[in-house]
Backbone and ligand atoms as CSV (ligand in chain L), in Angstrom:
chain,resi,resn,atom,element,x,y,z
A,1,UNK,N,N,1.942,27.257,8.663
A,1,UNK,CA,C,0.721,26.432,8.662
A,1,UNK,C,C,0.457,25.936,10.092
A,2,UNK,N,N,-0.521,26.577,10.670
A,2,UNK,CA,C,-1.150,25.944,12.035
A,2,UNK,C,C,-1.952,24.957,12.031
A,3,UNK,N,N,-2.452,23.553,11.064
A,3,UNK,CA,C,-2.913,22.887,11.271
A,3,UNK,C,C,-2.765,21.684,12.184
A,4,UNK,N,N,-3.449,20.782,12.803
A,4,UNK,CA,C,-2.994,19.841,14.008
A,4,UNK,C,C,-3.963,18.694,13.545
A,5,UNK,N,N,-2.944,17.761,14.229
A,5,UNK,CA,C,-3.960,16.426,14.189
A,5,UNK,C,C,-4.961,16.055,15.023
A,6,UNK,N,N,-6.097,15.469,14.171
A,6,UNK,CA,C,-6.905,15.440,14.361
A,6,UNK,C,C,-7.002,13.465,15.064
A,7,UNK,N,N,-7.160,13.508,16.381
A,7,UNK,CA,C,-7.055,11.676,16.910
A,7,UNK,C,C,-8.236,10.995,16.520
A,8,UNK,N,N,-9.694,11.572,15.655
A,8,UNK,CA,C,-10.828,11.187,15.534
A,8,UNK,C,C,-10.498,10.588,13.710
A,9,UNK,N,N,-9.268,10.930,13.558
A,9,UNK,CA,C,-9.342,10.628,11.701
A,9,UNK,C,C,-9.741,9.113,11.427
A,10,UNK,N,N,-10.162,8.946,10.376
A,10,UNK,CA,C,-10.347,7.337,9.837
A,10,UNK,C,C,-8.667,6.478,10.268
A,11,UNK,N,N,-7.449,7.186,9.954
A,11,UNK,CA,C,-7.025,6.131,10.384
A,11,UNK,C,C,-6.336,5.815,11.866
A,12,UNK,N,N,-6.573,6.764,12.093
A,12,UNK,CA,C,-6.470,6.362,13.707
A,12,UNK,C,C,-6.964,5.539,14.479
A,13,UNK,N,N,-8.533,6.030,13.607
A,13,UNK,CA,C,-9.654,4.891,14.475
A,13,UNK,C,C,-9.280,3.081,14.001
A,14,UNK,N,N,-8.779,2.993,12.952
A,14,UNK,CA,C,-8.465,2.162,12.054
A,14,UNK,C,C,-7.310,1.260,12.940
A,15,UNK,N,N,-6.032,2.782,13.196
A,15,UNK,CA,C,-4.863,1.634,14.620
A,15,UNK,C,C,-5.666,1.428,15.680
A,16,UNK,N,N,-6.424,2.067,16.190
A,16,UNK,CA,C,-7.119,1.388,17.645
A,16,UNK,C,C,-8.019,0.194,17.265
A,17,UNK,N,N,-8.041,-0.477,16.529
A,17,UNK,CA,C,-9.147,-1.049,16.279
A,17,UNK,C,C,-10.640,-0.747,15.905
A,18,UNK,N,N,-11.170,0.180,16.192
A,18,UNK,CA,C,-12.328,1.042,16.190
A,18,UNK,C,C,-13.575,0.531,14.703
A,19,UNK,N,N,-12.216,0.417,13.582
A,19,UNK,CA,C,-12.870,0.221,12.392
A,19,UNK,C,C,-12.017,-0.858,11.641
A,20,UNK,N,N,-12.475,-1.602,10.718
A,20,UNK,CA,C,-11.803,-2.597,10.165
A,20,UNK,C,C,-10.922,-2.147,9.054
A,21,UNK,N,N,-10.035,-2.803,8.895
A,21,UNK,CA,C,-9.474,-3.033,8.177
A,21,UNK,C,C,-8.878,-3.801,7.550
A,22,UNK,N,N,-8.053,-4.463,6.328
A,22,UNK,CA,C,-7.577,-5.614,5.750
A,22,UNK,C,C,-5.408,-5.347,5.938
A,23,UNK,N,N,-5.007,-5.851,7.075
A,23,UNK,CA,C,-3.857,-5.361,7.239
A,23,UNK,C,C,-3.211,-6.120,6.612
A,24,UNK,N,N,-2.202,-5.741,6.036
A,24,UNK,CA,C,-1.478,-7.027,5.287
A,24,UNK,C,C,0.390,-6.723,6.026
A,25,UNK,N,N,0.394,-5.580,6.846
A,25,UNK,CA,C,1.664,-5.797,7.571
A,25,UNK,C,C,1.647,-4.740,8.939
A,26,UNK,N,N,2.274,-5.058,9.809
A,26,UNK,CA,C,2.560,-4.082,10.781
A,26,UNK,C,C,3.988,-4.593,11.340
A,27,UNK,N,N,4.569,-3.314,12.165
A,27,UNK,CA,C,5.556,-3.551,13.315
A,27,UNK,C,C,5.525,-2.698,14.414
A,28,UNK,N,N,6.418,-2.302,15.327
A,28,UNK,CA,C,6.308,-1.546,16.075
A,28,UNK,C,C,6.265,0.109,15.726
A,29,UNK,N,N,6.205,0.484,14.923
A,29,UNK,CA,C,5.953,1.789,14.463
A,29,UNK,C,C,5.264,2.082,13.024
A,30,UNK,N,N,5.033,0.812,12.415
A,30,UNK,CA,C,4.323,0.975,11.377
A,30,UNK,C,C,3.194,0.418,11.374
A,31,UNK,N,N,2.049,0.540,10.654
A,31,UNK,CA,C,1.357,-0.284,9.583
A,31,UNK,C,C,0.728,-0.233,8.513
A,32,UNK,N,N,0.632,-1.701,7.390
A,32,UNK,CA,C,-0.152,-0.828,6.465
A,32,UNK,C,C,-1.402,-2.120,6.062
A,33,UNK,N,N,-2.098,-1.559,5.032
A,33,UNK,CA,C,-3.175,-1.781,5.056
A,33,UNK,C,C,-4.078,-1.803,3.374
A,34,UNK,N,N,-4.968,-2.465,2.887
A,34,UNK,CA,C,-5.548,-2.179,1.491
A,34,UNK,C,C,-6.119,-0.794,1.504
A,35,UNK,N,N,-6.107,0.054,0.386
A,35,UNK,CA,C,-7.006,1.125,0.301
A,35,UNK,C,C,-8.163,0.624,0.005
A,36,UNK,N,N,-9.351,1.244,0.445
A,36,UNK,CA,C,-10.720,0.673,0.164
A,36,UNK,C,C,-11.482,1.042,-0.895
A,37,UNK,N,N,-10.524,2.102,-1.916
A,37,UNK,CA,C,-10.928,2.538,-2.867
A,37,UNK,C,C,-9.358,2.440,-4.249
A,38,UNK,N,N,-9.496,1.387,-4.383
A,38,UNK,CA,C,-7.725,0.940,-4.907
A,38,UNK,C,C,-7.641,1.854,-6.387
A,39,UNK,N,N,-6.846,2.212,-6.855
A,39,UNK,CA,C,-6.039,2.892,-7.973
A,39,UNK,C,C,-5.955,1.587,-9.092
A,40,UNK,N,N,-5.781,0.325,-8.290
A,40,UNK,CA,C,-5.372,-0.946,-9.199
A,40,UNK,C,C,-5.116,-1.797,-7.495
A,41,UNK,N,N,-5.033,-3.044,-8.326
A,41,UNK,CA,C,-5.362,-4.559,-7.849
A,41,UNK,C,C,-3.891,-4.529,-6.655
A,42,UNK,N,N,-3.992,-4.202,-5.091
A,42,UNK,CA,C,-2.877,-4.414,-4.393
A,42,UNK,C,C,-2.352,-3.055,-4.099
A,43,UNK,N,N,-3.219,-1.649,-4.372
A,43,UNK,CA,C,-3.088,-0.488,-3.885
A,43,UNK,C,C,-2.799,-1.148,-2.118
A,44,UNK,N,N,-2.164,-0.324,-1.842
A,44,UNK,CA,C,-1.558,-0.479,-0.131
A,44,UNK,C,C,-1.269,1.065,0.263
A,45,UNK,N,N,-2.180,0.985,1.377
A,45,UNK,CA,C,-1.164,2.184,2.196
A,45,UNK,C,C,-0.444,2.089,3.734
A,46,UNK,N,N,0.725,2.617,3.628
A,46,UNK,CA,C,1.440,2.795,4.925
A,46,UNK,C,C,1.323,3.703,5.925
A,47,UNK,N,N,1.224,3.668,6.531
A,47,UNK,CA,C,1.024,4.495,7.929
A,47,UNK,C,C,2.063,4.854,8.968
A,48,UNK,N,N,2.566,5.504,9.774
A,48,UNK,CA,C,3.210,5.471,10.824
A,48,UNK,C,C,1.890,5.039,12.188
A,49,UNK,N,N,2.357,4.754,12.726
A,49,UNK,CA,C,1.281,4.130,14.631
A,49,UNK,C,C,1.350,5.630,15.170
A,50,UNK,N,N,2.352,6.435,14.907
A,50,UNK,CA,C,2.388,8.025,15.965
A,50,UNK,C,C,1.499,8.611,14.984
A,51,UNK,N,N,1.172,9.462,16.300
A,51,UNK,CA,C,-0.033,10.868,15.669
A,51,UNK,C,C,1.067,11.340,14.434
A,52,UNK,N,N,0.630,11.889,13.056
A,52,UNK,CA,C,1.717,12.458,12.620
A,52,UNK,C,C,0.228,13.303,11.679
A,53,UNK,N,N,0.409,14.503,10.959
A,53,UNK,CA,C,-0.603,14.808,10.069
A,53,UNK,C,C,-0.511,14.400,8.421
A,54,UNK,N,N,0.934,14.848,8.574
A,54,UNK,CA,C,1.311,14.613,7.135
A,54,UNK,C,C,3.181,14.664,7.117
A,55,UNK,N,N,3.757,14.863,6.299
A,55,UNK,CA,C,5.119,14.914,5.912
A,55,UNK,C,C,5.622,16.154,6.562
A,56,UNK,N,N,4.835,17.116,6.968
A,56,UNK,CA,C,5.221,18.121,7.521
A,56,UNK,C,C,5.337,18.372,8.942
A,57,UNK,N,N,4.490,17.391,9.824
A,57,UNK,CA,C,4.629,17.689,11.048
A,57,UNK,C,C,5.522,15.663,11.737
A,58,UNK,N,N,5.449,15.054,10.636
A,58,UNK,CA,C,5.617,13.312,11.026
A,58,UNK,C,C,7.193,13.471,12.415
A,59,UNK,N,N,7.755,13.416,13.363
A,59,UNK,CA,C,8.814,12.896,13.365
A,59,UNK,C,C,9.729,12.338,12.325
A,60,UNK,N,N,11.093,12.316,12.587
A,60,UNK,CA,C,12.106,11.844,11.610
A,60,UNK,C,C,11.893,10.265,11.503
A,61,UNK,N,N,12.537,9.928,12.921
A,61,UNK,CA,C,12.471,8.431,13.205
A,61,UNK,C,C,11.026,7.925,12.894
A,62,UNK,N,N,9.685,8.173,12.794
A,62,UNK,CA,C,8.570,7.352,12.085
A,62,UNK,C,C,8.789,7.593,10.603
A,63,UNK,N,N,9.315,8.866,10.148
A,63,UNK,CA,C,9.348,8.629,8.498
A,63,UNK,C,C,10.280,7.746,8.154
A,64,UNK,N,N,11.400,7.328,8.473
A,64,UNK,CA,C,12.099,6.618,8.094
A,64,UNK,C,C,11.438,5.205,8.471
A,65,UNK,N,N,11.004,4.936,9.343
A,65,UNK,CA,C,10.196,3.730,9.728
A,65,UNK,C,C,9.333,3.051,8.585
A,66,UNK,N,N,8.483,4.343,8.084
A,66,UNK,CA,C,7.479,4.507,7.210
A,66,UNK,C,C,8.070,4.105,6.078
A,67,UNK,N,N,9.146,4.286,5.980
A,67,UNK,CA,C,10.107,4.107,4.242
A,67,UNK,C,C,10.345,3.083,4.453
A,68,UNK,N,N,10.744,2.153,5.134
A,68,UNK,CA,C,11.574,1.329,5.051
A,68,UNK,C,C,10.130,-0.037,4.815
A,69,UNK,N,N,8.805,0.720,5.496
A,69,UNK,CA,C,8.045,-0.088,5.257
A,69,UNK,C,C,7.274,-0.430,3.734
A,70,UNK,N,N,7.488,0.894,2.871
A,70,UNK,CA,C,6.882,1.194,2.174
A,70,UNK,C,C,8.083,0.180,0.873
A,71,UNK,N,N,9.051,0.613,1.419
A,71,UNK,CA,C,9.994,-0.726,0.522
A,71,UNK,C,C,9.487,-1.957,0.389
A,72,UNK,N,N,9.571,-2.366,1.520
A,72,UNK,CA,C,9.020,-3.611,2.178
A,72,UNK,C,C,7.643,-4.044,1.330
A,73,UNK,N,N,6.573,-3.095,1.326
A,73,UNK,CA,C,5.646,-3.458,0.698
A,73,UNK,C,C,5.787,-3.134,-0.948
A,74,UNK,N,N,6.479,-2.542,-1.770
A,74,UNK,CA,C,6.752,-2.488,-2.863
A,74,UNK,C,C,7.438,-3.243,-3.496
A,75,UNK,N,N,8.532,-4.201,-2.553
A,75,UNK,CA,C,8.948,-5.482,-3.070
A,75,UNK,C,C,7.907,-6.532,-3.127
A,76,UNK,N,N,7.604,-6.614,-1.581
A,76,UNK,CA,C,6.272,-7.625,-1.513
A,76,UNK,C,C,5.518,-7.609,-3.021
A,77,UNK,N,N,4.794,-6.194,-3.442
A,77,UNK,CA,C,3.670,-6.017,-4.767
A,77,UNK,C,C,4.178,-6.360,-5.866
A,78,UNK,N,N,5.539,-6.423,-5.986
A,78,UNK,CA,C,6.353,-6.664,-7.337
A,78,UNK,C,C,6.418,-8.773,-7.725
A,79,UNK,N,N,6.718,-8.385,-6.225
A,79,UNK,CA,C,6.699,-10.164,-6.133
A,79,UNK,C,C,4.876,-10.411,-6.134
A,80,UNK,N,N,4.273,-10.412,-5.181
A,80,UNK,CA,C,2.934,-11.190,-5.220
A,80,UNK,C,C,2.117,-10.862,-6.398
A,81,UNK,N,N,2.207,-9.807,-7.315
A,81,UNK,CA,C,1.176,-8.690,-7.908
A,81,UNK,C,C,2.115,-8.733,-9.560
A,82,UNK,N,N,2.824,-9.314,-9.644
A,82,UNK,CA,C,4.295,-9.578,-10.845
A,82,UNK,C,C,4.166,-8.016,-11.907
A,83,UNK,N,N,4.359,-6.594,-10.420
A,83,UNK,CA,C,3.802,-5.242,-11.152
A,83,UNK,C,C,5.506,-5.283,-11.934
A,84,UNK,N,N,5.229,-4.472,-12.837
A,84,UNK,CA,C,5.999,-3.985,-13.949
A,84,UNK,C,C,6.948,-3.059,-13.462
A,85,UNK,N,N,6.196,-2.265,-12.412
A,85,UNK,CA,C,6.303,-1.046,-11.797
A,85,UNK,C,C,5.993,-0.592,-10.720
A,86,UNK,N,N,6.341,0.142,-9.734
A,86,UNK,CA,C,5.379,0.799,-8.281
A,86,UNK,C,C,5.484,2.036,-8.121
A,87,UNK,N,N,4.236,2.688,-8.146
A,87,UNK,CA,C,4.072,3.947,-7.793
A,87,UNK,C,C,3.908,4.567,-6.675
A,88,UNK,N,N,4.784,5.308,-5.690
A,88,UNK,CA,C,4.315,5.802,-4.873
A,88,UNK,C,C,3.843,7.030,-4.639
A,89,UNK,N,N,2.683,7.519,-3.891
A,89,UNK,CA,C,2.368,9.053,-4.038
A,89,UNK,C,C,1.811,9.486,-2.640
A,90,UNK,N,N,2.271,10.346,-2.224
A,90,UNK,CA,C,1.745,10.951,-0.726
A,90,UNK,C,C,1.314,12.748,-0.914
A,91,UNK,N,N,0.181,13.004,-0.233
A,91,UNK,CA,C,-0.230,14.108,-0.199
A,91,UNK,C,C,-0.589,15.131,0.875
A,92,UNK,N,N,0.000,16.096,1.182
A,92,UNK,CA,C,0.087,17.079,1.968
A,92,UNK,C,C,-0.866,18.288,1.851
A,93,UNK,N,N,-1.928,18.453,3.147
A,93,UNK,CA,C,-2.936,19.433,2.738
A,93,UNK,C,C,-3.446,19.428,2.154
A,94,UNK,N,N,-4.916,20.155,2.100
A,94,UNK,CA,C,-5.890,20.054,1.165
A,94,UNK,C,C,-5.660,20.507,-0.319
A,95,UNK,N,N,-4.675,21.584,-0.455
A,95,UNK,CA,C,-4.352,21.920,-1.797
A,95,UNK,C,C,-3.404,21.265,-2.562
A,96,UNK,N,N,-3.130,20.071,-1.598
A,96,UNK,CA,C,-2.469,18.780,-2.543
A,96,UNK,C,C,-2.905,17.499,-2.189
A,97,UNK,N,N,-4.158,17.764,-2.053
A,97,UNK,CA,C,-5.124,16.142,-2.603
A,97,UNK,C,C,-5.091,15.876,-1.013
A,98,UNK,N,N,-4.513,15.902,-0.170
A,98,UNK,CA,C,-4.688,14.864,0.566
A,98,UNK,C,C,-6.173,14.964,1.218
A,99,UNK,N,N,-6.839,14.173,1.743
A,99,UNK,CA,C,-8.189,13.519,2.122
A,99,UNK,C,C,-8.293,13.195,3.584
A,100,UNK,N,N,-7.256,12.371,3.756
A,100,UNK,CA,C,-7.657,11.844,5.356
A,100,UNK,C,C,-6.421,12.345,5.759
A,101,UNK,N,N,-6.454,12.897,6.940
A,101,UNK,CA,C,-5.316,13.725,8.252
A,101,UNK,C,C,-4.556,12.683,8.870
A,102,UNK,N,N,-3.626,11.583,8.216
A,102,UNK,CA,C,-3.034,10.859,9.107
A,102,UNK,C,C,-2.172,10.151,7.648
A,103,UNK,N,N,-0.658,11.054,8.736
A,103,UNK,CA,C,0.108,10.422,7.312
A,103,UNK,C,C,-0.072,9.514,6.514
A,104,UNK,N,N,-0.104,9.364,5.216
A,104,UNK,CA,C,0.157,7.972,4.693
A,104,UNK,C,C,0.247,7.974,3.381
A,105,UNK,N,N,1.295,6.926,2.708
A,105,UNK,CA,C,1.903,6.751,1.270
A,105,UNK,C,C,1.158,5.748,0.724
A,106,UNK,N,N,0.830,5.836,-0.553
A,106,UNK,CA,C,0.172,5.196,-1.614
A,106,UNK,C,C,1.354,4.518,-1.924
A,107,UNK,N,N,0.667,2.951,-1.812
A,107,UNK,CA,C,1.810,2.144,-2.694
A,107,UNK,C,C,1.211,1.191,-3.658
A,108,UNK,N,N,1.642,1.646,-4.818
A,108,UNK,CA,C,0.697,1.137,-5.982
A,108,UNK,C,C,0.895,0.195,-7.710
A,109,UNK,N,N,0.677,-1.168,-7.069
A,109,UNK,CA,C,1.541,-1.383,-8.659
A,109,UNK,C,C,0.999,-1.156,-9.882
A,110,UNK,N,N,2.169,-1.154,-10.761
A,110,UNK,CA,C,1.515,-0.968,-12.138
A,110,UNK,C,C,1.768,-1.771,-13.008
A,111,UNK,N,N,1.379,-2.216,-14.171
A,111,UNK,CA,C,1.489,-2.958,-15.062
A,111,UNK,C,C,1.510,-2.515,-16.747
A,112,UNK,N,N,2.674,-2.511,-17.270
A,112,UNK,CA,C,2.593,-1.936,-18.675
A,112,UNK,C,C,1.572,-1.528,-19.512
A,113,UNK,N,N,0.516,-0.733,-20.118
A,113,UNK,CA,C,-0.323,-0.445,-20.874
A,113,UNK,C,C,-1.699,0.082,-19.606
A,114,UNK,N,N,-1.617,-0.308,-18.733
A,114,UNK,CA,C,-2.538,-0.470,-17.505
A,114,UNK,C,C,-2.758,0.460,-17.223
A,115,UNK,N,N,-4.087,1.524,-17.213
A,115,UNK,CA,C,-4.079,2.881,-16.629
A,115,UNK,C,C,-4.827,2.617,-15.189
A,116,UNK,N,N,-4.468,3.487,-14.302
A,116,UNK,CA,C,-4.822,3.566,-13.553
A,116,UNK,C,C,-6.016,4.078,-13.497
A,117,UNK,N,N,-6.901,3.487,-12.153
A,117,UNK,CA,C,-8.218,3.739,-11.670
A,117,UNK,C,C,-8.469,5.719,-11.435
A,118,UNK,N,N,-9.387,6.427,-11.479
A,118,UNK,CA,C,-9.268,7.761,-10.669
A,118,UNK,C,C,-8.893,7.604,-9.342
A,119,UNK,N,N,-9.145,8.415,-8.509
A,119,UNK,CA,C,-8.742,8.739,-6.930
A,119,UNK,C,C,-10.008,8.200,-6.328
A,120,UNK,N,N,-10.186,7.699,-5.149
A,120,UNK,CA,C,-11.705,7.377,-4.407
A,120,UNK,C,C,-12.528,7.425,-5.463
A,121,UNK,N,N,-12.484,6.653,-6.475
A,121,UNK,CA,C,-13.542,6.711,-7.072
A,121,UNK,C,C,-14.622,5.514,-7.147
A,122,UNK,N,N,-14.304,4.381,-6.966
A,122,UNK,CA,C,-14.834,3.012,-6.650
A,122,UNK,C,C,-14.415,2.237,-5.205
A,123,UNK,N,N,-15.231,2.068,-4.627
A,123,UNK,CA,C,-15.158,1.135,-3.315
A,123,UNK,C,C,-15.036,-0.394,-3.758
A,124,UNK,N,N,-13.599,-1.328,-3.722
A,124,UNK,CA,C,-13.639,-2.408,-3.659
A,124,UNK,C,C,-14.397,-3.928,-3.058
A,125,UNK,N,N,-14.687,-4.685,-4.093
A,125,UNK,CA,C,-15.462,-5.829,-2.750
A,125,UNK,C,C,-14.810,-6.079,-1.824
A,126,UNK,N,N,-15.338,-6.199,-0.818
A,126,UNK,CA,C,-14.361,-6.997,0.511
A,126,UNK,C,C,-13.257,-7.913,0.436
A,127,UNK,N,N,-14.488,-8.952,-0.709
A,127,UNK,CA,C,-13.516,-10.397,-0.836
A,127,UNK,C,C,-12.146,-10.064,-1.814
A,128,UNK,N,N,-12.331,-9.002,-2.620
A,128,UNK,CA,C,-11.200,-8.811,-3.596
A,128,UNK,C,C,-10.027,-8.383,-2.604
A,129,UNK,N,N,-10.537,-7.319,-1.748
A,129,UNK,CA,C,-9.589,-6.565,-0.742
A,129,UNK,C,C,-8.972,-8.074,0.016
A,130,UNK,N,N,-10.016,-8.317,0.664
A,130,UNK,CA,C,-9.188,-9.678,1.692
A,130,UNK,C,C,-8.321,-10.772,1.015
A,131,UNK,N,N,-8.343,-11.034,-0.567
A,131,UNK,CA,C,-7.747,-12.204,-0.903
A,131,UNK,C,C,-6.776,-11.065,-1.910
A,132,UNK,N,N,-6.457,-9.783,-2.136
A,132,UNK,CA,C,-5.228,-9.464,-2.019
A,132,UNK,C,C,-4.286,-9.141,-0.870
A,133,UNK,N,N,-4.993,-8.813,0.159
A,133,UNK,CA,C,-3.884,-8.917,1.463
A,133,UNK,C,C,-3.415,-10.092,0.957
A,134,UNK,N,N,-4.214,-10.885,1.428
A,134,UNK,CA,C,-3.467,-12.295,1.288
A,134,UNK,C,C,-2.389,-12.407,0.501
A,135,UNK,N,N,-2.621,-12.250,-0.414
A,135,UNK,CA,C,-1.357,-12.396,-1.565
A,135,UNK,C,C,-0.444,-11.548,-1.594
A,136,UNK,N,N,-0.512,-10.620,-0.785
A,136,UNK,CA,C,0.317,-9.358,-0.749
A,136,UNK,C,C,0.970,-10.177,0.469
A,137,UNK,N,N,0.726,-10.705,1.574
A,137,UNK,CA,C,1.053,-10.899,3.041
A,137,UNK,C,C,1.516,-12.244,2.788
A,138,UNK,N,N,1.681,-13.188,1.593
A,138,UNK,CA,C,2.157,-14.333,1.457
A,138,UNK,C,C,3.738,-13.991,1.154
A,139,UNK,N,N,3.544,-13.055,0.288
A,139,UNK,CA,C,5.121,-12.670,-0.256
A,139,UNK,C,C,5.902,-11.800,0.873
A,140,UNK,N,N,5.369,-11.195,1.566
A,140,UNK,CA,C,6.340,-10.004,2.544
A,140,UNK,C,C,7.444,-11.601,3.259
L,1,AMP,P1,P,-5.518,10.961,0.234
L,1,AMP,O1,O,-5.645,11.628,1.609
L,1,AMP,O2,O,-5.843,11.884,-0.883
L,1,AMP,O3,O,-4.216,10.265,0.056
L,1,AMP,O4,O,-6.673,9.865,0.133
L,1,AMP,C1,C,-7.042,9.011,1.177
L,1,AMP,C2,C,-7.025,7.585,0.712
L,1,AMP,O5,O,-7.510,6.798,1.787
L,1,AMP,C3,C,-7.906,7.266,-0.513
L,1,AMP,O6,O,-7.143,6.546,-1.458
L,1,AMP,C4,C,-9.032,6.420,0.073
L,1,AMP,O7,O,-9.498,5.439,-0.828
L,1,AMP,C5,C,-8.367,5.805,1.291
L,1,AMP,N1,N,-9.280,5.439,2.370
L,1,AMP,C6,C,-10.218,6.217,2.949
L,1,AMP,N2,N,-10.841,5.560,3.939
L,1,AMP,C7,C,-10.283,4.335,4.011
L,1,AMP,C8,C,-10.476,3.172,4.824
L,1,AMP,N3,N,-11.398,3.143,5.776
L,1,AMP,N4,N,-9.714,2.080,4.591
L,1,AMP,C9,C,-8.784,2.094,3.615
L,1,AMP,N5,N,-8.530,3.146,2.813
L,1,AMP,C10,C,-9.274,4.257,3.005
């Protein structure tokens, strides 16, 4: 597979500042952030800060970065979000869902009987997005 990253993707523009976002954590090699189209209430995704495309081209040392963040925020959702459960899901290439060219893991709680939303299928209000960071970024 010869595909390459692309530095113009949504979330790139997203680490430079370029475009907004609702961050609810970063460090020196990570960050993450609300999806703007949530699965359920406190969808989060993680990111690595390095160019990476997907799971296939990421460095070692940012995936592990990436995990350790993605913990981090799956305890956080269990605690702020009192999920039942957390789902995580990441997608590689177009013939496995993935959408935007810049690594990143779905972190998603769930709640017993609770089905989940489709994929991009609804754009969240702002205020819902901004006052779950919050609550997501109270507990980390
Ligand atoms: P996928 O590449 O299939 O994992 O899907 C990309 C995900 O990024 C979807 O869940 C979108 O809702 C989400 N997304 C796309 N643009 C933005 C954005 N500007 N801010 C937050 N999430 C986004």
């Amino acid at each position: 597979m010869t595909e390459t990253y692309d530095p113009e993707n949504i979330f790139a523009k997203i680490l430079k500042g370029e475009i907004p976002s609702n961050k609810v954590y970063e460090d020196d090699l990570t960050f993450a952030f609300m999806d703007i189209m949530p699965r359920a209430d406190g969808h989060t995704l993680v990111i690595p800060k390095n160019q990476a495309r997907n799971i296939l081209d990421v460095d070692s040392v940012d995936l592990a970065a990436v995990m350790t963040s993605v913990q981090k925020i799956a305890r956080g959702l269990v605690q702020a979000f009192d999920a039942d459960g957390i789902l995580i899901q990441q997608f590689n290439e177009p013939a496995a869902g993935q959408i935007v060219y810049h690594l990143h893991f779905h972190v998603i709680p769930r709640h017993e009987g609770v089905k989940l939303k489709p994929p991009a299928s609804e754009m969240a209000d702002q205020e819902i997005l901004q006052s779950n960071a919050y609550r997501l970024r109270a507990a980390l």
